[in-house]
C-alpha positions as protocol buffer text, in pm:
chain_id: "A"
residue {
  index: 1
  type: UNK
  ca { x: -3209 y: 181 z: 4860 }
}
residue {
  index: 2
  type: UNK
  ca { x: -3116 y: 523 z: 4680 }
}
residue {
  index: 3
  type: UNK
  ca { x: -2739 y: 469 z: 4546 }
}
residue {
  index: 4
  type: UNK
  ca { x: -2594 y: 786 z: 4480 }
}
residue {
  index: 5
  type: UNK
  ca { x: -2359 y: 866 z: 4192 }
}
residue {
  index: 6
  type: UNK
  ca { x: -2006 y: 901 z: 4235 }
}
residue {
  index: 7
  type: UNK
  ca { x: -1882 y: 1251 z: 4131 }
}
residue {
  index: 8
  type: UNK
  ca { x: -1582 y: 1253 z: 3855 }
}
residue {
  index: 9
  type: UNK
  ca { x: -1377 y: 1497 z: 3796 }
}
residue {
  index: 10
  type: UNK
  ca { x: -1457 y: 1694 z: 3435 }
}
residue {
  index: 11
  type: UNK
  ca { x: -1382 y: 1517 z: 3165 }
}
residue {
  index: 12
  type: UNK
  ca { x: -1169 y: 1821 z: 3003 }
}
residue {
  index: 13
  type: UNK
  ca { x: -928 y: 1869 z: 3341 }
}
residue {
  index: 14
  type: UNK
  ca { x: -855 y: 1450 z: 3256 }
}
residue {
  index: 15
  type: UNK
  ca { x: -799 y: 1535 z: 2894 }
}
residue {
  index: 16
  type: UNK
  ca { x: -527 y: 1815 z: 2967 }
}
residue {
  index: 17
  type: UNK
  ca { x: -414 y: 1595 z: 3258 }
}
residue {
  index: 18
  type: UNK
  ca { x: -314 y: 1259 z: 3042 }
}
residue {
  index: 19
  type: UNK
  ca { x: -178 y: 1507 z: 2787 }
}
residue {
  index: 20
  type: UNK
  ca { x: 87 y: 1688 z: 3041 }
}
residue {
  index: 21
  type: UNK
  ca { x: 125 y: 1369 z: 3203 }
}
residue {
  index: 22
  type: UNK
  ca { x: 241 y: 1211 z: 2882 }
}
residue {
  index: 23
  type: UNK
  ca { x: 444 y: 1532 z: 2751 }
}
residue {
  index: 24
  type: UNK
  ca { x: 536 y: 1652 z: 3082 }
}
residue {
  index: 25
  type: UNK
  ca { x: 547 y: 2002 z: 2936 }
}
residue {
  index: 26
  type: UNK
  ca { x: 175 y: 2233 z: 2957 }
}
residue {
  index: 27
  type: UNK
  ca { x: 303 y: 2410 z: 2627 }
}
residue {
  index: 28
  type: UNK
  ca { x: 343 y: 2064 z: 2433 }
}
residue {
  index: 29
  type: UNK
  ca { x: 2 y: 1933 z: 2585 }
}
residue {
  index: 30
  type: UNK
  ca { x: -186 y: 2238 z: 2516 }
}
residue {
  index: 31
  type: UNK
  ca { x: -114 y: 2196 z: 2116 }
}
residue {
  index: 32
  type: UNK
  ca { x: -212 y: 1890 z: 2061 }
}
residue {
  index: 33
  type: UNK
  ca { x: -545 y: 1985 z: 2266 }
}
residue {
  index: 34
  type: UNK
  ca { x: -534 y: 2291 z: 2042 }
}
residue {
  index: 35
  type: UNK
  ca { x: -606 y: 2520 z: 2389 }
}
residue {
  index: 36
  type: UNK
  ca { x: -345 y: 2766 z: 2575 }
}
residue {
  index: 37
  type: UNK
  ca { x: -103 y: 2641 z: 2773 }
}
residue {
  index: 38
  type: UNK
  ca { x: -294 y: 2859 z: 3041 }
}
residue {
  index: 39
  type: UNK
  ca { x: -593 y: 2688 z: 3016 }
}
residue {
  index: 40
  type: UNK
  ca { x: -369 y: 2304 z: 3054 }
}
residue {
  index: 41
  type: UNK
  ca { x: -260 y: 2495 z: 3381 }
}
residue {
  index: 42
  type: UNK
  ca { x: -581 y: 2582 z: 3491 }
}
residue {
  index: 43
  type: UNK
  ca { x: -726 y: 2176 z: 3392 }
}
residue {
  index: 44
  type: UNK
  ca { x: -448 y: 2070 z: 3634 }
}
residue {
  index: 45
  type: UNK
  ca { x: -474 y: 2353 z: 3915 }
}
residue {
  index: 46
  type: UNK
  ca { x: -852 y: 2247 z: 3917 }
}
residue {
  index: 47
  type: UNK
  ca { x: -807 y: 1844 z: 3899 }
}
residue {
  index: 48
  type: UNK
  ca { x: -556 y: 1890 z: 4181 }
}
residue {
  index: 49
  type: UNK
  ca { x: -803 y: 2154 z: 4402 }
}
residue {
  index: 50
  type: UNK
  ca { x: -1076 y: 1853 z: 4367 }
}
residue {
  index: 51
  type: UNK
  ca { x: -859 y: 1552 z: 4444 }
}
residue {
  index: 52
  type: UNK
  ca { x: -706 y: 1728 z: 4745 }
}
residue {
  index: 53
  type: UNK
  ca { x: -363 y: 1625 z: 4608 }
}
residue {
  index: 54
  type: UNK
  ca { x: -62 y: 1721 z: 4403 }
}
residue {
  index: 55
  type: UNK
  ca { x: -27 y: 1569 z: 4060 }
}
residue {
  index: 56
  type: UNK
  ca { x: 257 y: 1706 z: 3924 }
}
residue {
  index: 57
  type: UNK
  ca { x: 613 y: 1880 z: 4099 }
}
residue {
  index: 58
  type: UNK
  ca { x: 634 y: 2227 z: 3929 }
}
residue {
  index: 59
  type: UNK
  ca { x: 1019 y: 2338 z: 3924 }
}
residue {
  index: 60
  type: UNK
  ca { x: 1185 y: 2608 z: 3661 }
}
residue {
  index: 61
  type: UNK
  ca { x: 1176 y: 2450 z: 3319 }
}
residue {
  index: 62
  type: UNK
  ca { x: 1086 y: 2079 z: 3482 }
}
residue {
  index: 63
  type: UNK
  ca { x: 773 y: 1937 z: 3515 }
}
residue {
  index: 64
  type: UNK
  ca { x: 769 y: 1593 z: 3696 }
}
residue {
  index: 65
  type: UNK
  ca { x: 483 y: 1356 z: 3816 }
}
residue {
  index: 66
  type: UNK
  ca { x: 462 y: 1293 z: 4173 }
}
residue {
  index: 67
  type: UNK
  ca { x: 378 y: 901 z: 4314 }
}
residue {
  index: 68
  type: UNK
  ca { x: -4 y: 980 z: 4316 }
}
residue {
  index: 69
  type: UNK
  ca { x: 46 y: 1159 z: 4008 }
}
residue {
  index: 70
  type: UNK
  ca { x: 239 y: 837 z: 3811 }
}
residue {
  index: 71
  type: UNK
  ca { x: -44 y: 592 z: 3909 }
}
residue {
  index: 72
  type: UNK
  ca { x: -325 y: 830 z: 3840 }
}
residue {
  index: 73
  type: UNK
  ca { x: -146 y: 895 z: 3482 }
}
residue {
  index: 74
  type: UNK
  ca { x: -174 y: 542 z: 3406 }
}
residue {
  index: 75
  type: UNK
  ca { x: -533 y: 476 z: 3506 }
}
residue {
  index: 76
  type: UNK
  ca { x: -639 y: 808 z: 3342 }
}
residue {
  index: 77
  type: UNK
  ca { x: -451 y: 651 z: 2993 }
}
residue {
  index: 78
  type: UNK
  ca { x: -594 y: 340 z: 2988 }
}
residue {
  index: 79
  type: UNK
  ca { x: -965 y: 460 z: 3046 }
}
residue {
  index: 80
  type: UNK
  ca { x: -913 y: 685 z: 2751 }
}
residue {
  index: 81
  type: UNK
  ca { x: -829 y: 383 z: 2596 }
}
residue {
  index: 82
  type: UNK
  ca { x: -1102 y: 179 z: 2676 }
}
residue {
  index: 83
  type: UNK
  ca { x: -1363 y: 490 z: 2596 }
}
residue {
  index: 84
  type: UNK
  ca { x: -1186 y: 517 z: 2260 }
}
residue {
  index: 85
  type: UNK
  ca { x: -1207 y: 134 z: 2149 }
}
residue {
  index: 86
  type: UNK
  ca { x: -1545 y: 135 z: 2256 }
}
residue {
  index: 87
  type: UNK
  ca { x: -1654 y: 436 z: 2030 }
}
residue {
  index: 88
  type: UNK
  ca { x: -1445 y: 260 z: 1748 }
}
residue {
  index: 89
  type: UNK
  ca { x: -1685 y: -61 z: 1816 }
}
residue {
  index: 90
  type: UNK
  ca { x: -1957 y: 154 z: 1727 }
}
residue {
  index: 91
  type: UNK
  ca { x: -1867 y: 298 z: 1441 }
}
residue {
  index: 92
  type: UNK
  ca { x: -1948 y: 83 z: 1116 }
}
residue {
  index: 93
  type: UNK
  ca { x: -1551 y: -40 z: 968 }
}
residue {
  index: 94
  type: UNK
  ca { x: -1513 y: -28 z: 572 }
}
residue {
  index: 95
  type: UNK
  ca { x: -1522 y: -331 z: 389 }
}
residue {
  index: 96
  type: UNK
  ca { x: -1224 y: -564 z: 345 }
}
residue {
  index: 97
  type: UNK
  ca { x: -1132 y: -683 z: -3 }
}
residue {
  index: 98
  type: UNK
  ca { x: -807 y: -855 z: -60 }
}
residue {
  index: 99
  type: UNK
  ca { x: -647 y: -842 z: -419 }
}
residue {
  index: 100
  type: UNK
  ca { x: -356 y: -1095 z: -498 }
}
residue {
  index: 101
  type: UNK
  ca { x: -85 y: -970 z: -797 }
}
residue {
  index: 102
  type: UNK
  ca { x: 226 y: -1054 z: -884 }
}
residue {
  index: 103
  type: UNK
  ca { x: 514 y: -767 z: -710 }
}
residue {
  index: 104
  type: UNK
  ca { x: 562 y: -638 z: -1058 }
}
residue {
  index: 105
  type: UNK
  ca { x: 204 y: -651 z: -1171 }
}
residue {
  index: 106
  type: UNK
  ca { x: 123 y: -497 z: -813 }
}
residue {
  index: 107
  type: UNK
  ca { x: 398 y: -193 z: -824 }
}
residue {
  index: 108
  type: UNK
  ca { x: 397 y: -94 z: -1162 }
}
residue {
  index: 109
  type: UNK
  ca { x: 47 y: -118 z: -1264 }
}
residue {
  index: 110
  type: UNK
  ca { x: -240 y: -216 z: -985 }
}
residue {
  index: 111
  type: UNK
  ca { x: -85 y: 70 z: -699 }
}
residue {
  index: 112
  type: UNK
  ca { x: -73 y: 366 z: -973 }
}
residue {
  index: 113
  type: UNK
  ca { x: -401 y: 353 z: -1016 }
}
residue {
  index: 114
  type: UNK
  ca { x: -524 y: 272 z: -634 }
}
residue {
  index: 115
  type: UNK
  ca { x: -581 y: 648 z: -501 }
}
residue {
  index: 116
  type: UNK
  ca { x: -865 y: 715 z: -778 }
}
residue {
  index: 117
  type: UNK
  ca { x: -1036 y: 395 z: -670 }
}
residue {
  index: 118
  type: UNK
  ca { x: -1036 y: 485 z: -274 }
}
residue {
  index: 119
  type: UNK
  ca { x: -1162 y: 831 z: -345 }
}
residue {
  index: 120
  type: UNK
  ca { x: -1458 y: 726 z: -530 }
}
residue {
  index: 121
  type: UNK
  ca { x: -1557 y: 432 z: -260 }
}
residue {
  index: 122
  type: UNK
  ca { x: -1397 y: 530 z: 92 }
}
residue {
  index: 123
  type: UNK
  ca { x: -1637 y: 307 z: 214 }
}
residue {
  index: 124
  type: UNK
  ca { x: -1420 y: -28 z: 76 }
}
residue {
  index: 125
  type: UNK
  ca { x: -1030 y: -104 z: 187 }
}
residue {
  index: 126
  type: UNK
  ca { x: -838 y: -273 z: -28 }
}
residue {
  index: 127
  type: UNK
  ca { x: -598 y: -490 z: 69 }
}
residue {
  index: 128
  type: UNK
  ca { x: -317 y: -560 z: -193 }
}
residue {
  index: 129
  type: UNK
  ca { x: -119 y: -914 z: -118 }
}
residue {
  index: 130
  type: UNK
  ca { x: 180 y: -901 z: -332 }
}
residue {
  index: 131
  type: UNK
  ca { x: 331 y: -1216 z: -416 }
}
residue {
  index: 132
  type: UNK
  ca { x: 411 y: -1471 z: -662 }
}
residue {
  index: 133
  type: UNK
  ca { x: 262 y: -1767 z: -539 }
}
residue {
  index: 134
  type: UNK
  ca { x: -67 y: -1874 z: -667 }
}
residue {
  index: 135
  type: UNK
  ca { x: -336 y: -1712 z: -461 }
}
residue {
  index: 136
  type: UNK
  ca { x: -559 y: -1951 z: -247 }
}
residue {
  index: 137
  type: UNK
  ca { x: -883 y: -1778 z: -249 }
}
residue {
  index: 138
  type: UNK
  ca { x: -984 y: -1994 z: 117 }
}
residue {
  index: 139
  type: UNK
  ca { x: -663 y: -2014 z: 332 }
}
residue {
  index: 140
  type: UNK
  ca { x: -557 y: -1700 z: 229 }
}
residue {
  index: 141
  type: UNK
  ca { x: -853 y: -1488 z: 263 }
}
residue {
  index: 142
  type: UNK
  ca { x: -802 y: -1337 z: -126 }
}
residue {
  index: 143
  type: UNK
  ca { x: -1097 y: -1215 z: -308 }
}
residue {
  index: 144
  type: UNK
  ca { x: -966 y: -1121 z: -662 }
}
residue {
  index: 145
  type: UNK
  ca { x: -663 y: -1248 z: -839 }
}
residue {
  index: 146
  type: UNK
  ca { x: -479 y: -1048 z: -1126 }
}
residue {
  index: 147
  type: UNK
  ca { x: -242 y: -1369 z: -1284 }
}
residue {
  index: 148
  type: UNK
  ca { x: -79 y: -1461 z: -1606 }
}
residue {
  index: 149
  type: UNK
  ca { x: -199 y: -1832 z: -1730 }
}
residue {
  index: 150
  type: UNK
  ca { x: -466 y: -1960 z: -1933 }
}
residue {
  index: 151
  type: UNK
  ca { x: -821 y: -2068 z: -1855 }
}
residue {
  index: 152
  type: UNK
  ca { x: -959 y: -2232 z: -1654 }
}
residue {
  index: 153
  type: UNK
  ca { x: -798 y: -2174 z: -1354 }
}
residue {
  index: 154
  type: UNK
  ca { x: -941 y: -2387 z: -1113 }
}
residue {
  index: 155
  type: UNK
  ca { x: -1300 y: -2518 z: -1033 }
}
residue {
  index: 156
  type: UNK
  ca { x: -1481 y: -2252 z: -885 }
}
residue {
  index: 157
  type: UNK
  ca { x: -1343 y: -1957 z: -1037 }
}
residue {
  index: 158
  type: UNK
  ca { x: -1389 y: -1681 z: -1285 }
}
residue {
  index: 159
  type: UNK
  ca { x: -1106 y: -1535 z: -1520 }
}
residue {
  index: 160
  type: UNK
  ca { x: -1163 y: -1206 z: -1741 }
}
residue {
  index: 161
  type: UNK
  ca { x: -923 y: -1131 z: -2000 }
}
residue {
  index: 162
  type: UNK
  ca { x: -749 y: -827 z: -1814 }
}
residue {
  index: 163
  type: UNK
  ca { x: -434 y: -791 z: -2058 }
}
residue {
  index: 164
  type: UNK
  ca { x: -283 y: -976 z: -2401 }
}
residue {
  index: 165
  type: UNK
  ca { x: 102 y: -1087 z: -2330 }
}
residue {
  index: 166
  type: UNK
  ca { x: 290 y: -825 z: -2561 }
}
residue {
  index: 167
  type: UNK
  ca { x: 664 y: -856 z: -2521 }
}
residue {
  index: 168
  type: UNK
  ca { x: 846 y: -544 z: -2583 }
}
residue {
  index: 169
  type: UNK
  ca { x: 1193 y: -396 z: -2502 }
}
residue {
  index: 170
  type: UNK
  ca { x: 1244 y: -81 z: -2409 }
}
residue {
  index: 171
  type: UNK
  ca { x: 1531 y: 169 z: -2215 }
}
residue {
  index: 172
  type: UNK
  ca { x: 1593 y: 517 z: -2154 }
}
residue {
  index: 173
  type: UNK
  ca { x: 1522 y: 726 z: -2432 }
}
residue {
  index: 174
  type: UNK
  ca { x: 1848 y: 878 z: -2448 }
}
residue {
  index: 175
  type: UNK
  ca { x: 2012 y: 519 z: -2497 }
}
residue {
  index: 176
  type: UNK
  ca { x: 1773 y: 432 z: -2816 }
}
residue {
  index: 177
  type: UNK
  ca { x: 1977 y: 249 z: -3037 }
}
residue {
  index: 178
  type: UNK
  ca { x: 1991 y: 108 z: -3378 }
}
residue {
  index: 179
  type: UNK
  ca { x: 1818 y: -189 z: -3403 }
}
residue {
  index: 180
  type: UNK
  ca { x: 2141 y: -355 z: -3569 }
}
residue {
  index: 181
  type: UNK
  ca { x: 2307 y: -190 z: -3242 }
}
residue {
  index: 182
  type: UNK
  ca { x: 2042 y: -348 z: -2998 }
}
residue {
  index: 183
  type: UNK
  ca { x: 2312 y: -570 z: -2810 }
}
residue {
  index: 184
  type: UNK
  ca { x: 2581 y: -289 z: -2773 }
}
residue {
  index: 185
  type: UNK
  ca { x: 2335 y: -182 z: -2465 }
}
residue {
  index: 186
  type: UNK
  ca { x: 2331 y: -393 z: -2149 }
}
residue {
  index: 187
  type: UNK
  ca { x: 2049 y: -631 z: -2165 }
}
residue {
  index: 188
  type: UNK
  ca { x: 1832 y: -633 z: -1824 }
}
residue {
  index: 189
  type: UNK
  ca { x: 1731 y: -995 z: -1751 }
}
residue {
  index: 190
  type: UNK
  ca { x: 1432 y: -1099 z: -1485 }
}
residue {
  index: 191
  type: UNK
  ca { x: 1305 y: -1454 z: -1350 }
}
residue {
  index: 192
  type: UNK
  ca { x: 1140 y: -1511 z: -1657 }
}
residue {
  index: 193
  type: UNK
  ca { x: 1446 y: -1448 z: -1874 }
}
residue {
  index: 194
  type: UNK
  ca { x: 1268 y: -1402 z: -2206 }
}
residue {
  index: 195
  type: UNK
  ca { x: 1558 y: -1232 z: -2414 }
}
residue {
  index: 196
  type: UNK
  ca { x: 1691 y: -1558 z: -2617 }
}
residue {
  index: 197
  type: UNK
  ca { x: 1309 y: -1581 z: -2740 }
}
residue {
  index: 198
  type: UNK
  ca { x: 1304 y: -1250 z: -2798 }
}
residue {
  index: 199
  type: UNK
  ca { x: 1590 y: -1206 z: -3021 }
}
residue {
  index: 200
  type: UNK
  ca { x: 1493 y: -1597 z: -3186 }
}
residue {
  index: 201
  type: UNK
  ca { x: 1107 y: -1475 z: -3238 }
}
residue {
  index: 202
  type: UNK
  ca { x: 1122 y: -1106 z: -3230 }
}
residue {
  index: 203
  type: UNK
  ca { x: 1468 y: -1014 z: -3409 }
}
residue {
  index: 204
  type: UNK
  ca { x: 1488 y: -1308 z: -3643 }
}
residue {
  index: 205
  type: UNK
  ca { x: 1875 y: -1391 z: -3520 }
}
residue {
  index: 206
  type: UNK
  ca { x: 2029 y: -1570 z: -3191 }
}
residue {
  index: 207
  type: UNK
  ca { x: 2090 y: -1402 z: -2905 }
}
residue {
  index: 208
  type: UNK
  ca { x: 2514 y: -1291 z: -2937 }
}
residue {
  index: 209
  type: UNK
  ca { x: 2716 y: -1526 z: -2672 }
}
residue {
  index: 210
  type: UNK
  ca { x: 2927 y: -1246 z: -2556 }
}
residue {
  index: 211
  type: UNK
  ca { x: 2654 y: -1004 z: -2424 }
}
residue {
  index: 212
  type: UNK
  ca { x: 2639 y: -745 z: -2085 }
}
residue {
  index: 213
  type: UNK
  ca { x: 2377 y: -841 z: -1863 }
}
residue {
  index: 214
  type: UNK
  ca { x: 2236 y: -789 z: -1517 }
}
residue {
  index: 215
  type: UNK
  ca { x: 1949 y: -1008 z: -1374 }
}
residue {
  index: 216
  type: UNK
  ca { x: 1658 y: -901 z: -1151 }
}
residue {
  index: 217
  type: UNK
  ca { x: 1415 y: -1136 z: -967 }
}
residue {
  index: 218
  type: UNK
  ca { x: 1154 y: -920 z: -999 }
}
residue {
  index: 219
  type: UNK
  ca { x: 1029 y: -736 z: -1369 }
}
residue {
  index: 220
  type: UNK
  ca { x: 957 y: -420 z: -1184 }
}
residue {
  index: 221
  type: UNK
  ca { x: 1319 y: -415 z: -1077 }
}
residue {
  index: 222
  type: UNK
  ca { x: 1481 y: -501 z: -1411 }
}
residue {
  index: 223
  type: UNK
  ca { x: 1192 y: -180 z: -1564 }
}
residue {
  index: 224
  type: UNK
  ca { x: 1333 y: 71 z: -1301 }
}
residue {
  index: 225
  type: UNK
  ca { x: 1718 y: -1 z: -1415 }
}
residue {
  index: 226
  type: UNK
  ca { x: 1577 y: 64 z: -1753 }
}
residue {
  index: 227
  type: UNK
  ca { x: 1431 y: 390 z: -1631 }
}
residue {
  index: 228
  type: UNK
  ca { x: 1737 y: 492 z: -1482 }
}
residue {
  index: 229
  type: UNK
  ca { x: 1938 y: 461 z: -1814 }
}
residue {
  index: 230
  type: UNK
  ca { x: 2138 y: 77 z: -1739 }
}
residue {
  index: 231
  type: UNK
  ca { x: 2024 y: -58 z: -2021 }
}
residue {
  index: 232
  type: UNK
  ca { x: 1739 y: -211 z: -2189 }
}
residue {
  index: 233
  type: UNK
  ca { x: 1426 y: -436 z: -2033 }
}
residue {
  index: 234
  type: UNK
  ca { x: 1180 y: -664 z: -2138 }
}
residue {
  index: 235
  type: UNK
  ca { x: 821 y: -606 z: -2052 }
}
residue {
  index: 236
  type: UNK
  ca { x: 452 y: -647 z: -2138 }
}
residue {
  index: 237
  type: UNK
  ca { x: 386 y: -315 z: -2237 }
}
residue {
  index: 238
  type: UNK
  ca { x: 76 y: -271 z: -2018 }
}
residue {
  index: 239
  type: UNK
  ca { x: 287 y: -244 z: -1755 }
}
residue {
  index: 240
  type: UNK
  ca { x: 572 y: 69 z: -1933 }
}
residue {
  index: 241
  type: UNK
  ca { x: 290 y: 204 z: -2103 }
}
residue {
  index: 242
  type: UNK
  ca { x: 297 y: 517 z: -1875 }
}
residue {
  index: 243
  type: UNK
  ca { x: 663 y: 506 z: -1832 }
}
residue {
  index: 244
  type: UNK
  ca { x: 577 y: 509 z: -2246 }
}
residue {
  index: 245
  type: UNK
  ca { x: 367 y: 788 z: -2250 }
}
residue {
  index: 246
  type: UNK
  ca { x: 596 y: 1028 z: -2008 }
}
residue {
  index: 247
  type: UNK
  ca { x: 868 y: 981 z: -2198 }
}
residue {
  index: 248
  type: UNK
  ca { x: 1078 y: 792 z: -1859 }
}
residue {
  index: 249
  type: UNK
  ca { x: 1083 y: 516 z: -2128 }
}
residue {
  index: 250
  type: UNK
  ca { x: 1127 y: 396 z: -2517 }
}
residue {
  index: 251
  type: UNK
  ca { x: 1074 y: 138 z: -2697 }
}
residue {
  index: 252
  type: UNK
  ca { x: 1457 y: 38 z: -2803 }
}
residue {
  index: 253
  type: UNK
  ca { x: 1306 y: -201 z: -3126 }
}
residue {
  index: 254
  type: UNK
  ca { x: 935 y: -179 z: -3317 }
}
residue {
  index: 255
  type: UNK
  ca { x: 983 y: -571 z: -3273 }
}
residue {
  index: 256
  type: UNK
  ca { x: 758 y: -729 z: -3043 }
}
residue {
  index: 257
  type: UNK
  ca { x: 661 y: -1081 z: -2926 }
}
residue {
  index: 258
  type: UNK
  ca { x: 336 y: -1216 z: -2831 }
}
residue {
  index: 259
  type: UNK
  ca { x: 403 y: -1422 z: -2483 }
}
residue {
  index: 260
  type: UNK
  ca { x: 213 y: -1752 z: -2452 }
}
residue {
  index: 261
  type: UNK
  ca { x: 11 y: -1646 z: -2095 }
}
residue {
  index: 262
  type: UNK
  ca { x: -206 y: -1332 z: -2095 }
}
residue {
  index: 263
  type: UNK
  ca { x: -329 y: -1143 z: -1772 }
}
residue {
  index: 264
  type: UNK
  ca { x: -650 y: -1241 z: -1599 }
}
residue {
  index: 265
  type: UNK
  ca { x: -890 y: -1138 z: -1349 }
}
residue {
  index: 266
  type: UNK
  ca { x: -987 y: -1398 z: -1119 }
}
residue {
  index: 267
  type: UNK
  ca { x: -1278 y: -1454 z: -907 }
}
residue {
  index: 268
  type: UNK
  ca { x: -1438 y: -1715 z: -671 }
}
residue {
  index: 269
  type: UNK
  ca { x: -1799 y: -1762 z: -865 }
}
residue {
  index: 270
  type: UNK
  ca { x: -1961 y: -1710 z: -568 }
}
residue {
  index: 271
  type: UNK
  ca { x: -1758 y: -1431 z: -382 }
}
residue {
  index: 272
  type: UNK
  ca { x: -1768 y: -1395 z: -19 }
}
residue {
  index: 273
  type: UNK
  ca { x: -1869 y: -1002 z: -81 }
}
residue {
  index: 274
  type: UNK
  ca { x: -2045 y: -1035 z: -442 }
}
residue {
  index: 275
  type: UNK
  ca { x: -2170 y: -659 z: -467 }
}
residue {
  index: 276
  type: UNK
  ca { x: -1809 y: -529 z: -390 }
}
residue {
  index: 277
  type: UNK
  ca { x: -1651 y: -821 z: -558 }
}
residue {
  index: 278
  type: UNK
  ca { x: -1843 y: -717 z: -849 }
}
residue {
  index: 279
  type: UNK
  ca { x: -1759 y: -331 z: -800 }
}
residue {
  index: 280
  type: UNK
  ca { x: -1375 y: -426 z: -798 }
}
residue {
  index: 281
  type: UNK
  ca { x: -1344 y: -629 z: -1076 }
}
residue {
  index: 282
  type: UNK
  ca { x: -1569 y: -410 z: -1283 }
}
residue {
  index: 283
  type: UNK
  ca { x: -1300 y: -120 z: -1200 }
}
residue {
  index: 284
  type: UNK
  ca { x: -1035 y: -337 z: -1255 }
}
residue {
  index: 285
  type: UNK
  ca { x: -1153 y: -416 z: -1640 }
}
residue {
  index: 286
  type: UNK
  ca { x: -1240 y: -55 z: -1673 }
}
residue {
  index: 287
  type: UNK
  ca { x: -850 y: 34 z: -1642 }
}
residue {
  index: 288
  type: UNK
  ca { x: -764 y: -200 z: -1973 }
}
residue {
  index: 289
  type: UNK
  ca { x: -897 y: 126 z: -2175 }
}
């Protein structure tokens, strides 16, 4: 038995057809094809001419699908779909890594520096889980941790010195004051709520009693009032060096404190991915410099 091939209409005329159907407007179709709205007329003249039926209801300024023309719409759509998903299929899809921080450690230090990693290895998506509970590198799918603790971390895993815990404070630099003067400028308080230390270990006197304040859960948050000039924050200073550096910040006191926890990179020892595992953490070391 010869079977003979059904004829389908060309695959351009279906193209400009899903596109007016969608838009019902040639003009609007015919950009996003990147043709002339002339040539979107002609697709649809011809599609019509070879189905032996009208698609569309041409009035002045309205364009509107007729019966045949809403159920043919549909069908065309979802083969486009189909033909698209299947090409996608094909097509290799970039690597997955996930990277667990801490919000603050994520926002003001890890997503800075993310755009120079994806434009040397396009090939590799990172995928940055921000959060402050400890990262479960099996139930929740996480290939590197950045966290603050002290070795070891758990059996199984892999921790490189990333940062030392230096405590400084720092504000706008137009607010700088005396260091005598420190508590004349609202203090900027996070979860971790390290300014009593700070004044005990770092200023050599107790914190006053009678003090402005505002609290932030977050460090990031309690930085970015600092930035804007509401007082004065405590952070590690890897994370305000930049702010440092363009001048957004200063440091309000040469005092410092040296926390208790420093800042690790974490790995499973044997890493579901090890060659971009090891590509990732390498980079991530690399930024300590």
């Amino acid at each position: 038995m010869i079977e003979t091939q059904q004829r389908l209409p060309s695959l351009n005329a279906l193209r400009a057809f899903e596109a007016a159907a969608r838009h019902l407007n040639f003009r609007v179709a015919a950009d996003e094809l990147g043709v002339t709205q002339g040539a979107v007329a002609q697709h649809v003249r011809g599609l019509e001419s070879d189905l032996g039926l009208k698609l569309f209801e041409r009035q002045p300024r309205l364009l509107a699908l007729t019966s045949a023309g809403r159920s043919y719409a549909t069908h065309v759509a979802h083969a486009f779909a189909l033909l698209a998903e299947a090409t996608d299929n094909l097509r290799p899809q970039p690597l997955r890594l996930t990277i667990s921080a801490t919000p603050s450690i994520a926002a003001k230090w890890l997503v800075p520096r993310l755009p120079d990693f994806t434009a040397a290895h396009p090939q590799l998506e990172l995928n940055i889980l921000a959060s402050d509970a400890l990262a479960n590198f099996q139930s929740d799918g996480v290939d590197i941790a950045i966290r603050q603790g002290r070795p070891p971390f758990g059996p199984g895993l892999t921790a490189d010195l990333l940062f030392e815990h230096e405590i400084v404070a720092a504000c706008h630099p137009s607010l700088r004051p005396a260091e005598e003067e420190l508590a004349r400028l609202p203090l900027l308080r996070d979860g971790h709520d390290l300014w009593p230390e700070f004044f005990e270990r770092a200023l050599g006197r107790p914190m006053p009693l009678t003090i402005r304040s505002t609290r932030f859960n977050q460090t990031a948050l309690a930085i970015d009032a600092a930035i804007a000039g509401q007082g004065i924050a405590l952070a590690s200073r890897f994370l305000i060096e930049p702010d440092l550096a363009a001048g957004r910040l200063a440091l309000a006191t040469p005092a410092n404190m040296r926390g208790g926890l420093d800042f690790y990179v974490v790995c499973a020892r044997r890493p579901r991915h090890p060659e971009q595992a090891t590509l990732v953490k390498a980079w991530l070391l690399a930024q300590r410099s």
